[in-house]
OpenMM code with the backbone's topology and positions (N, CA, C; nanometers):
from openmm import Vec3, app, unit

residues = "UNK UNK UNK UNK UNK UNK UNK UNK UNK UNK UNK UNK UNK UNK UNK UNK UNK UNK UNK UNK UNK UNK UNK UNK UNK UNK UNK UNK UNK UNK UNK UNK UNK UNK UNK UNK UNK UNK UNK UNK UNK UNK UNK UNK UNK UNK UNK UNK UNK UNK UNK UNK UNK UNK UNK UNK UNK UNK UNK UNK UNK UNK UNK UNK UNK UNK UNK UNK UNK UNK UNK UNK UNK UNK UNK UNK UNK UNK UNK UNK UNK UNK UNK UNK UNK UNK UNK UNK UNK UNK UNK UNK UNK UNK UNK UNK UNK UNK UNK UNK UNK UNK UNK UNK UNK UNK UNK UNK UNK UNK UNK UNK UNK".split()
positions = [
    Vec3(-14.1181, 29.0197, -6.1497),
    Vec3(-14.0663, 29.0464, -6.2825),
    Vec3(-14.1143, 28.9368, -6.3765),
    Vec3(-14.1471, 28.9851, -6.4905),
    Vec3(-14.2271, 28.8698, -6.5681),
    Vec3(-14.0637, 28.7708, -6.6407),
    Vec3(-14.1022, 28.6641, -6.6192),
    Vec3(-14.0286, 28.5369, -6.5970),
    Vec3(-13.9345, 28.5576, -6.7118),
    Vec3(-13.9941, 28.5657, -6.8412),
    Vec3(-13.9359, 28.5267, -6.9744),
    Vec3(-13.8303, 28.6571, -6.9941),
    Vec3(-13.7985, 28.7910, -6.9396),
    Vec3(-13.7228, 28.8646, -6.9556),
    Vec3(-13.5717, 28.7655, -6.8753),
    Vec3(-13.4571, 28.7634, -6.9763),
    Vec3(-13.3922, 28.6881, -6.9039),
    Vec3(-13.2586, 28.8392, -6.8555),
    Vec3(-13.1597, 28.8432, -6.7848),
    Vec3(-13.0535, 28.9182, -6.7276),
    Vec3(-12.9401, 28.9530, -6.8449),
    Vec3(-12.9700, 29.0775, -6.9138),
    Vec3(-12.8600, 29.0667, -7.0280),
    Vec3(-12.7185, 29.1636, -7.0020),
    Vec3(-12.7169, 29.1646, -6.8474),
    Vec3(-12.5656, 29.1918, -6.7797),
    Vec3(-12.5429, 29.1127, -6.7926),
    Vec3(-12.4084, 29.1221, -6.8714),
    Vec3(-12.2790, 28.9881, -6.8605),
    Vec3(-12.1904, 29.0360, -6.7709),
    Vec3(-12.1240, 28.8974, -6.7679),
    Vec3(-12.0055, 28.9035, -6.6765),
    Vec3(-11.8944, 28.8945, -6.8056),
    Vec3(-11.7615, 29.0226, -6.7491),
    Vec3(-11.6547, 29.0269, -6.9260),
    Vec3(-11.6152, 28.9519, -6.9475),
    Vec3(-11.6589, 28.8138, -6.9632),
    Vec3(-11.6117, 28.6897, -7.0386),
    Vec3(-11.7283, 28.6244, -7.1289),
    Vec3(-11.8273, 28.6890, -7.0968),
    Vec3(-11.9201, 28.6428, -7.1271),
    Vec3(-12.0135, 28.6681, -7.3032),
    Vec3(-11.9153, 28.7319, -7.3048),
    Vec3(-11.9387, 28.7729, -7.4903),
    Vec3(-12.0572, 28.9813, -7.4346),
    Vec3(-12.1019, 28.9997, -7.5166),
    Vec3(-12.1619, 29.1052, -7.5661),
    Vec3(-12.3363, 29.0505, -7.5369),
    Vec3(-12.4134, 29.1680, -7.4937),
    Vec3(-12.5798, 29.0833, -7.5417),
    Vec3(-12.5885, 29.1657, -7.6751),
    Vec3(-12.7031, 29.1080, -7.7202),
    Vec3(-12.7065, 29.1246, -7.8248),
    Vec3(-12.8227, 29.2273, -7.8674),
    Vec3(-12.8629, 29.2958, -7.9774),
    Vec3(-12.9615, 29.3952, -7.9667),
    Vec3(-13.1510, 29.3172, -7.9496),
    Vec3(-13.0672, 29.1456, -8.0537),
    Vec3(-13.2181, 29.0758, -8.0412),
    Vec3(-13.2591, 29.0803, -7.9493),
    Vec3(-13.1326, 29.0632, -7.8286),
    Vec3(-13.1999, 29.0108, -7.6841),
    Vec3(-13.2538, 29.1274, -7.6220),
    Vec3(-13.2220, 29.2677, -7.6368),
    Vec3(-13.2916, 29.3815, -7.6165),
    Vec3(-13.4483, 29.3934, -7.6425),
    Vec3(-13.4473, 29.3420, -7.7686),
    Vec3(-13.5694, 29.3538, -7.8271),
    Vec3(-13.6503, 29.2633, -7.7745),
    Vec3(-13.6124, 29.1276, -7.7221),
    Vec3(-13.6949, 29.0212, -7.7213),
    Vec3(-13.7127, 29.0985, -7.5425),
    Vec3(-13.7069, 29.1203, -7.4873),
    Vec3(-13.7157, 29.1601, -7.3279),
    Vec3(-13.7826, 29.3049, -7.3291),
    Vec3(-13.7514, 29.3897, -7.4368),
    Vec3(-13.8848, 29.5291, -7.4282),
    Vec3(-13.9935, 29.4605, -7.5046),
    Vec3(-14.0195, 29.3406, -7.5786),
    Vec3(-14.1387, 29.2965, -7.6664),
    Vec3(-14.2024, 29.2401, -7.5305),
    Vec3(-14.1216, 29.1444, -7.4391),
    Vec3(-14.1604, 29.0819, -7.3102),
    Vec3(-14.2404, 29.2130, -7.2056),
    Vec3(-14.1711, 29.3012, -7.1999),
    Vec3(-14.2316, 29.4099, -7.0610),
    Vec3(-14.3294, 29.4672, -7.1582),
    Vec3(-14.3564, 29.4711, -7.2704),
    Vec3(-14.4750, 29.5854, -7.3325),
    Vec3(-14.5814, 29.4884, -7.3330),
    Vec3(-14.5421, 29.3552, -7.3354),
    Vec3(-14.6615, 29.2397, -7.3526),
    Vec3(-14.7362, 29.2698, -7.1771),
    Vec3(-14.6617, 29.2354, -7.1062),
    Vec3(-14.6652, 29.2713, -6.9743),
    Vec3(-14.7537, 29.3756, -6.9153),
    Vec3(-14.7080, 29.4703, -6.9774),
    Vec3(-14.7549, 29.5999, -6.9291),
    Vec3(-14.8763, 29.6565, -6.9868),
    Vec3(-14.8787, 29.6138, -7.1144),
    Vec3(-15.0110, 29.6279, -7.1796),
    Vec3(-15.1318, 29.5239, -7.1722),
    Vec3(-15.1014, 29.4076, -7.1505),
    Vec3(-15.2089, 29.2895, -7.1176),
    Vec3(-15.2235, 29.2605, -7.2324),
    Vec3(-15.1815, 29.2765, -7.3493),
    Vec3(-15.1797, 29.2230, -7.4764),
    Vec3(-15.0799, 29.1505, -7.5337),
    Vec3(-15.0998, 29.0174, -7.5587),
    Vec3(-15.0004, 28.9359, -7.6604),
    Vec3(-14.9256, 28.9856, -7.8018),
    Vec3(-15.0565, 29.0178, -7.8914),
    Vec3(-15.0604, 29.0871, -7.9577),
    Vec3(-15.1920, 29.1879, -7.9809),
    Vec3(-15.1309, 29.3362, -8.0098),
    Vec3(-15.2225, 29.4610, -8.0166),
    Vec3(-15.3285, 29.4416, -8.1206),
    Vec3(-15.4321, 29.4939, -8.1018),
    Vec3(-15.5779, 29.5388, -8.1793),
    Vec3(-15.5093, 29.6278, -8.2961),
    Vec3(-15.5417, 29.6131, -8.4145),
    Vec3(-15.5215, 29.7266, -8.4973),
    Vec3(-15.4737, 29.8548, -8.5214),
    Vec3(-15.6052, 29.9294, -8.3614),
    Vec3(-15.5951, 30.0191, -8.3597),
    Vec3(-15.4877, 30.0519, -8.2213),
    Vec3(-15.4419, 29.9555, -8.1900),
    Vec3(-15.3154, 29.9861, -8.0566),
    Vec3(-15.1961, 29.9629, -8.1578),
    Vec3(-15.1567, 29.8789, -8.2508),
    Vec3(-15.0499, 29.8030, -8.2907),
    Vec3(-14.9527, 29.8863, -8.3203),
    Vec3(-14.9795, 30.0346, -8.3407),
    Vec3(-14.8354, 30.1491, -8.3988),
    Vec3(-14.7595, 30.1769, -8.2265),
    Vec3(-14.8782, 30.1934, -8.1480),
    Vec3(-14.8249, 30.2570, -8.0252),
    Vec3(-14.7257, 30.1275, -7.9402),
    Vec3(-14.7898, 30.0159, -7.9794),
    Vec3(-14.7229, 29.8735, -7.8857),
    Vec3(-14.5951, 29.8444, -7.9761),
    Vec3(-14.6255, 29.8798, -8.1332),
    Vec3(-14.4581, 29.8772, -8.1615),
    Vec3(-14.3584, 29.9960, -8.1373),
    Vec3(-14.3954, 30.1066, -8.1458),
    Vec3(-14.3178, 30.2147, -8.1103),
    Vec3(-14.2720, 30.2230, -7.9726),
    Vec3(-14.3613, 30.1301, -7.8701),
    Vec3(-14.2887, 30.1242, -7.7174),
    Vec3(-14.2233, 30.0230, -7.6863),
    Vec3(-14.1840, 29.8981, -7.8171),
    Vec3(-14.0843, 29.8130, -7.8009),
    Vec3(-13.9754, 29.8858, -7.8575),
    Vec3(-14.0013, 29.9788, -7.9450),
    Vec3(-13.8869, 29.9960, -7.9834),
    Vec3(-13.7946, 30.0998, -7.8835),
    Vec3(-13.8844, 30.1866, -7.8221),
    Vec3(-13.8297, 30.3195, -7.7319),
    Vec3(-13.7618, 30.2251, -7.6534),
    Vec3(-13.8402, 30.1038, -7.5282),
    Vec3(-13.7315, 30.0314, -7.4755),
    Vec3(-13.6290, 29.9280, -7.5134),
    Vec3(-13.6408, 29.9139, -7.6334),
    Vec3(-13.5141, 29.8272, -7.6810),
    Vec3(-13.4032, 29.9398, -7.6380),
    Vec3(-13.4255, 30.0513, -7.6859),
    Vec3(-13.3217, 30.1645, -7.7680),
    Vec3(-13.2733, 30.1836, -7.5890),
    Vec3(-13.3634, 30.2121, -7.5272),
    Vec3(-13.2856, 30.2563, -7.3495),
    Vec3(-13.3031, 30.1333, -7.3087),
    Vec3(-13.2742, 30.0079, -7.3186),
    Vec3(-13.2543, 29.8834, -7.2537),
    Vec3(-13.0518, 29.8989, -7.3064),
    Vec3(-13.0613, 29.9440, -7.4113),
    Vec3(-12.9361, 29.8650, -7.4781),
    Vec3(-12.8312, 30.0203, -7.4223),
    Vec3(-12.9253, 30.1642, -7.4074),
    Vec3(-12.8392, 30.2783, -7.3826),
    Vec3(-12.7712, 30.1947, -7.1761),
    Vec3(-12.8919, 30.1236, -7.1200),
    Vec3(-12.8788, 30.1280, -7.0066),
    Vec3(-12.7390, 30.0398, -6.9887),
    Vec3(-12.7596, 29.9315, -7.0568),
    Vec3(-12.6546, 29.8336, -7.0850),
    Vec3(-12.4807, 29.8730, -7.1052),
    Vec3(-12.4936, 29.9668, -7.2036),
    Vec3(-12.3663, 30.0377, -7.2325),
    Vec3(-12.3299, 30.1225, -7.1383),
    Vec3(-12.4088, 30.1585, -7.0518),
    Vec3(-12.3954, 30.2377, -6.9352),
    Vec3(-12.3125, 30.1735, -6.7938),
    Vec3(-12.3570, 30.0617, -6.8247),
    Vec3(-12.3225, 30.0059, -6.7176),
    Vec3(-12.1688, 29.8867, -6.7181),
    Vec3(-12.1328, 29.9004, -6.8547),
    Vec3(-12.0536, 29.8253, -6.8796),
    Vec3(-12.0975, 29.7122, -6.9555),
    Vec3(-12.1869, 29.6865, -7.0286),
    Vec3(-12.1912, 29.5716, -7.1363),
    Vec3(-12.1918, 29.5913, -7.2272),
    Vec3(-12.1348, 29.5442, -7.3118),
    Vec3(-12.1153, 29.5522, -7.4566),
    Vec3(-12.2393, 29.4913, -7.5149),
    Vec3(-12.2883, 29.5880, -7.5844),
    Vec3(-12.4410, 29.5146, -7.6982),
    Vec3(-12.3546, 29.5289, -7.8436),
    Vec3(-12.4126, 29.4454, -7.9071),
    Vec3(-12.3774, 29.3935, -8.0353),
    Vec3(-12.4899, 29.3884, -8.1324),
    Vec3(-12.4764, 29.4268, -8.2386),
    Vec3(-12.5511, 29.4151, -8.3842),
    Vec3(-12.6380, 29.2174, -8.3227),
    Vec3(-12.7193, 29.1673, -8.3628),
    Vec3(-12.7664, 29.0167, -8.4102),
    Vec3(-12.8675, 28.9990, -8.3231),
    Vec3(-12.9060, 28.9098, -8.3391),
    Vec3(-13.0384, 28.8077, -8.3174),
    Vec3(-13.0186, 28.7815, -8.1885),
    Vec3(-13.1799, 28.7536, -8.1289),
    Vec3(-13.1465, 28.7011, -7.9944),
    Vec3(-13.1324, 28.5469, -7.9841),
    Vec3(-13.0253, 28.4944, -7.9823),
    Vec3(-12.9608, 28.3565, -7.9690),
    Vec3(-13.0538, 28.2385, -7.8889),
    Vec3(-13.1511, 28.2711, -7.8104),
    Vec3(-13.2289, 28.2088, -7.7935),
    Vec3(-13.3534, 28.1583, -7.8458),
    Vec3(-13.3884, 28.2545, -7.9479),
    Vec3(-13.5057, 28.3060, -8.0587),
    Vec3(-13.4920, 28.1266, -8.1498),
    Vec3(-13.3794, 28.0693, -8.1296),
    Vec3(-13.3200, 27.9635, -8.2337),
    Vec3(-13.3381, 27.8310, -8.1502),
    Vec3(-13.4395, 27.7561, -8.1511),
    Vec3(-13.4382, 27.6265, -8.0601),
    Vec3(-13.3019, 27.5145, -8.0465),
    Vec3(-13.1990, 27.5385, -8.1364),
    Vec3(-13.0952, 27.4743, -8.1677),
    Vec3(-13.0228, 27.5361, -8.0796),
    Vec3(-12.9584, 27.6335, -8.1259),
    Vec3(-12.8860, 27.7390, -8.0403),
    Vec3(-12.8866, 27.7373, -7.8770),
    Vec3(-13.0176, 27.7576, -7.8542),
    Vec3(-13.1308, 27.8178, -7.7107),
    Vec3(-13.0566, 27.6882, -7.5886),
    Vec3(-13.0957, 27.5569, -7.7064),
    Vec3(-13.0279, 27.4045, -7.6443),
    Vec3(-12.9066, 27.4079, -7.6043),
    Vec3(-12.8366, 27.5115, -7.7016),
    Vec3(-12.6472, 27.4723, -7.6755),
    Vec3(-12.6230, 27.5545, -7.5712),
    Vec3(-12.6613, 27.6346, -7.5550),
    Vec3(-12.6734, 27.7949, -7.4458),
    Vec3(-12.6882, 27.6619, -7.3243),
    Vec3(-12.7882, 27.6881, -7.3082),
    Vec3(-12.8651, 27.5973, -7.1835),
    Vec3(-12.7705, 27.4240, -7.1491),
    Vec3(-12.6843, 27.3648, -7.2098),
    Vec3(-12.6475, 27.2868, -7.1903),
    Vec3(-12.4975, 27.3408, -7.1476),
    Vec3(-12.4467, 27.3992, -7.2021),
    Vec3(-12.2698, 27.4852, -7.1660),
    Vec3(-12.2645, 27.5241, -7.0511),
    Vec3(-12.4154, 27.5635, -6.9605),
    Vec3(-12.4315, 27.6216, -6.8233),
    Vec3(-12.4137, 27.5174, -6.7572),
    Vec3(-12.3975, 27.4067, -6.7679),
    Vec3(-12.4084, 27.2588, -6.6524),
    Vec3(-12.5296, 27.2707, -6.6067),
    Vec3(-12.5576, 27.1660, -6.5352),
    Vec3(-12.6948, 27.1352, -6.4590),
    Vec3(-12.6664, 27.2827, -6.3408),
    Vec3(-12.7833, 27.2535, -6.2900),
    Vec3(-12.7660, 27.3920, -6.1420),
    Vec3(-12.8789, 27.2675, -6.0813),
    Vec3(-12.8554, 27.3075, -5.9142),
    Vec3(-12.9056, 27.2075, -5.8516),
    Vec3(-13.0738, 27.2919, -5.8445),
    Vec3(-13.1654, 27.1978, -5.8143),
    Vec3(-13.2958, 27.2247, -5.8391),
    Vec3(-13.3350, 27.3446, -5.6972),
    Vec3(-13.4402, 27.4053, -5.7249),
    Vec3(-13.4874, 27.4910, -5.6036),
    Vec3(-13.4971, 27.4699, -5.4444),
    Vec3(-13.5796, 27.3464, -5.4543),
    Vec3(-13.5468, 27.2446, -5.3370),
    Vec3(-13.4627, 27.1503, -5.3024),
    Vec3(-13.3210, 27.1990, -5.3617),
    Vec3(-13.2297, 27.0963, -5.3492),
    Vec3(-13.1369, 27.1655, -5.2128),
    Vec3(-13.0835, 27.0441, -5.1368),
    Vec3(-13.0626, 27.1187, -4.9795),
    Vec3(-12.9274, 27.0811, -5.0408),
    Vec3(-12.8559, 27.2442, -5.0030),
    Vec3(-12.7111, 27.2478, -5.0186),
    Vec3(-12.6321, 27.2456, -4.8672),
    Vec3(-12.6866, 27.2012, -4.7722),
    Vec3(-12.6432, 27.1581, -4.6690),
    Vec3(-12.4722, 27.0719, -4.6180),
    Vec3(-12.5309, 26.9509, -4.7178),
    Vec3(-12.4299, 26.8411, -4.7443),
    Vec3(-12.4996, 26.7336, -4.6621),
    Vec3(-12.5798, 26.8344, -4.5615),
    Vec3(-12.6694, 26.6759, -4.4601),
    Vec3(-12.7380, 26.5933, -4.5062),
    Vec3(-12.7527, 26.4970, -4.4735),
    Vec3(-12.8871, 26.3819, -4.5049),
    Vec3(-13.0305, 26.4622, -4.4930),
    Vec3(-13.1185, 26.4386, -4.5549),
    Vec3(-13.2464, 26.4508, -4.5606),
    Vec3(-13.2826, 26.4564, -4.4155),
    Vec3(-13.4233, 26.5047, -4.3532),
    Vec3(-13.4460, 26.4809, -4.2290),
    Vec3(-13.5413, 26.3934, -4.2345),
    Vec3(-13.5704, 26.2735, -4.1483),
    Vec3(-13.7014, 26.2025, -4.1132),
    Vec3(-13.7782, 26.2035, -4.0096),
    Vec3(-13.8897, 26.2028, -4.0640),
    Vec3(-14.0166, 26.2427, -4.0200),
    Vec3(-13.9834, 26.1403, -3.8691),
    Vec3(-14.0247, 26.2014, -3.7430),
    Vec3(-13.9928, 26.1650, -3.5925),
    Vec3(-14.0571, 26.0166, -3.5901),
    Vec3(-13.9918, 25.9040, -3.5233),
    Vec3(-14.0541, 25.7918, -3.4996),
    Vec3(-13.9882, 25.7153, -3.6096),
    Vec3(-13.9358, 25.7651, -3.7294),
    Vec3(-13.8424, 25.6701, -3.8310),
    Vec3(-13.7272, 25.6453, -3.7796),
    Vec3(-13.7245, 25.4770, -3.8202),
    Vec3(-13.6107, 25.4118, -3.7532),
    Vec3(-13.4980, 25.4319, -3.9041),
    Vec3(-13.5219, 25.5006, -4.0203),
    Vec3(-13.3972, 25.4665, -4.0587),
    Vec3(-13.2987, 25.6329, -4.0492),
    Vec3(-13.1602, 25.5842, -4.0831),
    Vec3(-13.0540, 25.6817, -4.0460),
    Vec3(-13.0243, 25.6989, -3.9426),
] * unit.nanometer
topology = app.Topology()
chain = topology.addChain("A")
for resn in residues:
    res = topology.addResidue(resn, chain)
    for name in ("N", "CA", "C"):
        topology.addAtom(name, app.Element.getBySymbol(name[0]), res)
């Protein structure tokens, strides 16, 4: 799944997504799917008319399933904002972080631990 589409199921505490964020995630899969950043001239009606078809069934799918979409902007679109989002989540431990609780392992023949 291309990276930058982020998960706009909430959990019901989690406020509403929003229609920007619809938009910003069908602008993401048409970029995707078409191999274009931005369209040639002569593509540019068809690459906006297929962000817009999946905004419109991103946001029908959404309501379908229980999330509330809302009128506004996608809240991340705002480098200020994007910061406050991303900081309210707490740290999350890194990919390679061992949730074990054990010590690290050392390499055979190390005398420490």
């Amino acid at each position: 799944m291309c990276r930058s589409i982020r998960q706009l199921r909430r959990a019901d505490d989690a406020g509403p997504a929003t229609t920007g964020e619809a938009r910003a995630a069908a602008l993401q899969y048409v970029r995707k799917i078409s191999g274009f950043r931005e369209p040639s001239a002569r593509n540019a009606e068809a690459f906006r008319d297929a962000v817009e078809e999946i905004a419109h069934a991103t946001q029908h799918l959404l309501e379908a399933i229980g999330t509330d979409v809302a009128e506004g902007p996608d809240p991340f679109a705002d480098p200020v904002t994007r910061r406050a989002i991303i900081a309210a989540r707490g740290t999350r431990p890194s990919r390679g972080a061992r949730s074990s609780g054990l010590p690290p392992l050392t390499p055979a023949g190390d005398s420490r631990g």
